[in-house]
N, C-alpha and C positions, 0 to 999 in steps of 0.2 A: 895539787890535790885532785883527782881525777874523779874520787867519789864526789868533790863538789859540784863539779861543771857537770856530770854524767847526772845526778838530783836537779842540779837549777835547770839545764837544758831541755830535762822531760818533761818539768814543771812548764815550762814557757812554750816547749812545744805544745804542750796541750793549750794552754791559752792564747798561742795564735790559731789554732785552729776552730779554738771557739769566735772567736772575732767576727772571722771570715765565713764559718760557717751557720751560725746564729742568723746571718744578710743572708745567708743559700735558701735557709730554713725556712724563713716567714716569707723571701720572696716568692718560693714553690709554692707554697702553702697557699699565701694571702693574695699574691699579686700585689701586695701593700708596698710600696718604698716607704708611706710615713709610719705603718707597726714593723717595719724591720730599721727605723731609723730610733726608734722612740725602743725596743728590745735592745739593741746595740746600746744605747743610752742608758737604759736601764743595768746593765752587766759592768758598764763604769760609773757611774754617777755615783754609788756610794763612798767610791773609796777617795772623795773628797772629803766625808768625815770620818772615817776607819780610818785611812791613813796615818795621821798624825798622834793616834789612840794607840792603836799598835805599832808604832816606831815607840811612841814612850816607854810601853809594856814589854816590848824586845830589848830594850836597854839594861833593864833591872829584872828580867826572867833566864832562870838558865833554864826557860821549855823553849827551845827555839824551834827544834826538830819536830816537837808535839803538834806546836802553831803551823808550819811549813806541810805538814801532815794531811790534820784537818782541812785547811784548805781545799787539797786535793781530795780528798773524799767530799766534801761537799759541792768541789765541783761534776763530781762526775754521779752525784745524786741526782744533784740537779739537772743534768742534761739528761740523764733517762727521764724525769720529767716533764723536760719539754719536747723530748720526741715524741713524749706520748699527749700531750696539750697543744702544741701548737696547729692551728687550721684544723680541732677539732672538737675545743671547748672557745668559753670566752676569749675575746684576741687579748682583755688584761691580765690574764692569765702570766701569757710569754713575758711580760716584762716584768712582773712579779716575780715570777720563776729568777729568772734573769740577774735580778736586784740580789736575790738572796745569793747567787752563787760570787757576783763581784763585790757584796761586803768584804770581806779580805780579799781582796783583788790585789794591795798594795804588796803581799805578801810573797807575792811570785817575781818582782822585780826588787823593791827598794827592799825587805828581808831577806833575799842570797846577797844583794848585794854588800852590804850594812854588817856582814860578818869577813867579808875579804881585810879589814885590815887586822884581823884576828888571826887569820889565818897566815897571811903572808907577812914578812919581814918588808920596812917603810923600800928599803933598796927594790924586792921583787914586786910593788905593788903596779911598776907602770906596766910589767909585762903582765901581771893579773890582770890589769885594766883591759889589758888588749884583748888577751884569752874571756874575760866579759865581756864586751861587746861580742866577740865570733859566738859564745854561748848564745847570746841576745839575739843575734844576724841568725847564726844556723835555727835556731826554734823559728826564724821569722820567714827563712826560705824551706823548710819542709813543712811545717804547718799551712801555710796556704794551698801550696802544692800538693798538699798530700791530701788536704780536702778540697781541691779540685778536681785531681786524679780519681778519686775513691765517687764522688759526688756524682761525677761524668761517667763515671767506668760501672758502678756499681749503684748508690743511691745517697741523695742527704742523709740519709737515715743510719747509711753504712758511716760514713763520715763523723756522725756521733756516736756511733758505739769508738769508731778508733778512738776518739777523745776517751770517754769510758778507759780503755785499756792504759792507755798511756797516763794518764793521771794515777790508775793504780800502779803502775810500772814506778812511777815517781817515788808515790808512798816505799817502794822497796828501797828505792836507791837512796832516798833521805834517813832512812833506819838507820844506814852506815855513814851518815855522820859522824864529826866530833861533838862530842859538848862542850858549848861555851860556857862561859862563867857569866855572869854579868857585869857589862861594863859602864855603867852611869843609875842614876837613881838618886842612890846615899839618903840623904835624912829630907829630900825634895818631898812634898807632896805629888800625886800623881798629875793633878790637875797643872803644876807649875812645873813638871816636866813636859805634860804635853804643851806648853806657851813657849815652854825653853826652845823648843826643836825650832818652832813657826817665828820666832823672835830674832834666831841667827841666821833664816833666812834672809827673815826680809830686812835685817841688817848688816849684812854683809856685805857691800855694793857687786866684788867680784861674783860671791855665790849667786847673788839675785842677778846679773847680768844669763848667766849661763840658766838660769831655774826658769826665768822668765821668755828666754827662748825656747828650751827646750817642750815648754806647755803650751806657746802654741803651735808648735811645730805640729805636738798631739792632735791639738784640734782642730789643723787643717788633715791629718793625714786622717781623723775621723771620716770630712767630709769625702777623702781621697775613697774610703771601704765602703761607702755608700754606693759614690757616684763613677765607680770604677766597674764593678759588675754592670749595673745600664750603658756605661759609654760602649760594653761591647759586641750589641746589636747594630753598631754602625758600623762596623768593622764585620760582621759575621760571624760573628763567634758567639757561643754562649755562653750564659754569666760567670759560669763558676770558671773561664780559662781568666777572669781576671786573676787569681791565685797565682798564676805563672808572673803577672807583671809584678807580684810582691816578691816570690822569688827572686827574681832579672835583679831587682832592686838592691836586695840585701847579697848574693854574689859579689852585683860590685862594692857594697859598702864594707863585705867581709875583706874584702882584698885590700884596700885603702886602711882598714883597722888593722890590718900585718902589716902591712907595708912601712907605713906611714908610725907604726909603736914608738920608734925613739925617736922621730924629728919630732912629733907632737912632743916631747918632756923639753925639749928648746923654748916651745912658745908659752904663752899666760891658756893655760885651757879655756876659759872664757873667751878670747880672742879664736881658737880653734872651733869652738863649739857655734861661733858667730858669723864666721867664713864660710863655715861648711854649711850650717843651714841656708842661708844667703844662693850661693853656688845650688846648691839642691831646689831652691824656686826659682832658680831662672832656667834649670835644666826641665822644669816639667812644668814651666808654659808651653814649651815646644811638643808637649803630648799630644794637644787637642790639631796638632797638624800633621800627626802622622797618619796617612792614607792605607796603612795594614798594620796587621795585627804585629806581624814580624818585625818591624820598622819600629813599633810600640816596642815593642821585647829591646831590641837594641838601645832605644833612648831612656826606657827602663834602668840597664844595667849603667848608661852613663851616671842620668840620675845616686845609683847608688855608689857609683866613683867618687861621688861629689858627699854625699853624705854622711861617708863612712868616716871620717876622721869626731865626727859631733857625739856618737857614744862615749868612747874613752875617755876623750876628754871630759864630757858631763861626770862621767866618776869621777876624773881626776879632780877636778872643782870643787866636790864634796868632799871627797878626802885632805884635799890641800887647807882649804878654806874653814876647815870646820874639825874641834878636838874631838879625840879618838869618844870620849865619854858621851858625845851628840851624834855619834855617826847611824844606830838604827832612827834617831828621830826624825835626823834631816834625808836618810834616804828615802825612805817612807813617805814622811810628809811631801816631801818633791816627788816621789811617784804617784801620790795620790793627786796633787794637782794635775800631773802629765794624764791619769785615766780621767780623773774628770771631765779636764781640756776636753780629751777624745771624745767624753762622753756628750757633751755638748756641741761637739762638731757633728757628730754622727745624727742628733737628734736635730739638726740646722741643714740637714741634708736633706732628711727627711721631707723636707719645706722647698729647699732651695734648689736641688735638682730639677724634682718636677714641673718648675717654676722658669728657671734658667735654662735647661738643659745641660745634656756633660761637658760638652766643648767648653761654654762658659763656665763650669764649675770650675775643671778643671786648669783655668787660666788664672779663675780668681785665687785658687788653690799655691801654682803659684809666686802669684805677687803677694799673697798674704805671707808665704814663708819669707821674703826678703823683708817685708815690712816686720815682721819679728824678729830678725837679725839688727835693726836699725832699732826697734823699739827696746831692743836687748842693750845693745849699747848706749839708749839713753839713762837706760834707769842705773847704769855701772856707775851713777857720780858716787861720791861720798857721801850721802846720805837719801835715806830711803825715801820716796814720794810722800810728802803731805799726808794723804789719804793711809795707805798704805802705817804710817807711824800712827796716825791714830788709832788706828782698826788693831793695833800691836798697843797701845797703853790700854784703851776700855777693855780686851782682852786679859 
């Protein structure tokens, strides 16, 4: 489905360039790391509670295309916006701004994705999987890049109108959608659809192995969008060539997500998804000891060798682990934790950079991704943590 990937990829492209570019914004602006750590915060934090609202209300609405729409227009309201607020009115202004555009924030990831087994026959879904993640990797190597290139070449300023454009580009290519029908709901209340999605997570041992890494993966790579622009005054470069090491990164993870499509259907995806994270923090403690920028670019792209097999597999996990009738709630609600995570990484940068410096962030950054591949594998037992099952019955 070419009009899929050409809608989801626009989509995501503009949202990584808001990521990266939101940290350009307030830092020209403000000189601030903690209002460009606390806006970053603000643009995911909500879709900790939207998430799970809207995977229930994707389940049971055949407005998919409508919801995937609005999004995009709202986000590209909001960044005219904040171009025109930020370092020029109140500084809570930007996160306010901020907030409002990442309430559907879940939309752009766990809503295209939450529609692929509708779309694809159970046989072509490992290859869909893979063609998702290269969607995911390509939004994730030309949106940095592209607001670095534009930011550097031309201005922050210019960098969000490109957002502007490309989210309306979006809205065209989402029109030519199919429509789906609805696939779950039936005679459920809304409120015990939204429990249904957050209850097969955290009871699933294999879904929550893989959920549970992949969210804090999010919330070290928050601290990584912080503290990656500042680490590249030590190196002589200015902030916005961090955008290149996000590219470097997803290159090599693209490559490993083709490469690697049918030896991952051999392994348990959770076990891939726990390797590959694992491998990915031990490849970028070695960051804070490269002595140029180029030598960054290179352990960069290894980094993303290492990483790339962890998307695919996270779809597969969802789709394997979980009926076709839960798939918008458990995609959603597992991307609204993944932005959350972020969003509270990025808002712990905002603190911890300034405090630590980037070398040290960057180390902690990580051994905290290993230490989530290990805390992944523990919670894989057969039944969900203590804490965890009761926060799921008083729910």
């Amino acid at each position: 489905m070419p009009s899929y990937y050409l809608a989801a990829t626009l989509a995501r492209f503009a949202d990584e360039m808001v990521a990266f570019t939101l940290v350009l914004l307030v830092l020209d602006r403000t000189d601030s790391p903690t209002l460009a750590g606390l806006t970053g915060a603000a643009y995911a934090l909500p879709a900790i509670v939207t998430g799970p609202l809207l995977g229930a209300w994707l389940d049971r609405t055949a407005y998919r295309r409508s919801a995937l729409a609005i999004n995009q227009a709202t986000l590209a309201f909001v960044m005219l916006g904040l171009l025109a607020v930020v370092g020029h009115s109140a500084s809570w202004l930007a996160p306010v701004l901020a907030a409002i555009a990442g309430a559907t924030l879940p939309l752009v990831s766990g809503g295209f994705t939450s529609m692929l087994p509708s779309l694809f026959r159970p046989e072509r879904l490992a290859r869909a999987n893979s063609f998702e993640s290269v969607s995911f990797s390509t939004a994730t190597i030309a949106g940095p890049a592209t607001a670095a290139t534009v930011a550097a070449v031309v201005s922050v300023d210019a960098a969000g109108v490109v957002i502007v454009v490309a989210a309306a580009c979006s809205i065209v290519a989402i029109s030519r959608l199919p429509a789906l029908p609805p696939v779950g709901g039936g005679d459920e209340s809304f409120f015990s659809s939204v429990v249904g999605g957050l209850v097969h997570l955290v009871r699933t041992p294999r879904l929550r192995a893989s959920t549970v890494t992949t969210t804090l993966l999010m919330g070290f790579t928050g601290i990584l969008l912080i503290a990656l622009p500042l680490h590249m005054s030590s190196l002589g470069m200015p902030k916005s060539a961090a955008g290149y090491l996000w590219t470097a990164v997803e290159i090599g993870s693209v490559t490993t997500a083709l490469l690697l499509s049918r030896l991952q259907s051999r392994w348990r995806p959770e076990y891939v998804v726990m390797l590959s994270v694992a491998a990915y923090g031990l490849m970028l403690t070695s960051w804070s000891l490269a002595p140029t920028f180029a030598v960054l670019l290179l352990l960069a792209v290894a980094a993303g060798l290492a990483e790339g097999p962890a998307l695919p597999a996270m779809f597969a996990a969802r789709q394997q682990y979980s009926p076709h009738a839960l798939q918008g709630r458990v995609s959603t609600s597992a991307a609204s934790l993944r932005v959350g995570s972020s969003a509270l990484g990025q808002a712990t940068a905002g603190v911890l950079v300034p405090a630590v410096g980037t070398h040290a962030a960057l180390v902690t950054v990580g051994l905290g991704l290993v230490a989530a591949a290990i805390l992944g594998r523990l919670t894989a037992g057969g039944r969900a943590p203590l804490v965890l099952r009761r926060a799921v019955s008083r729910g």
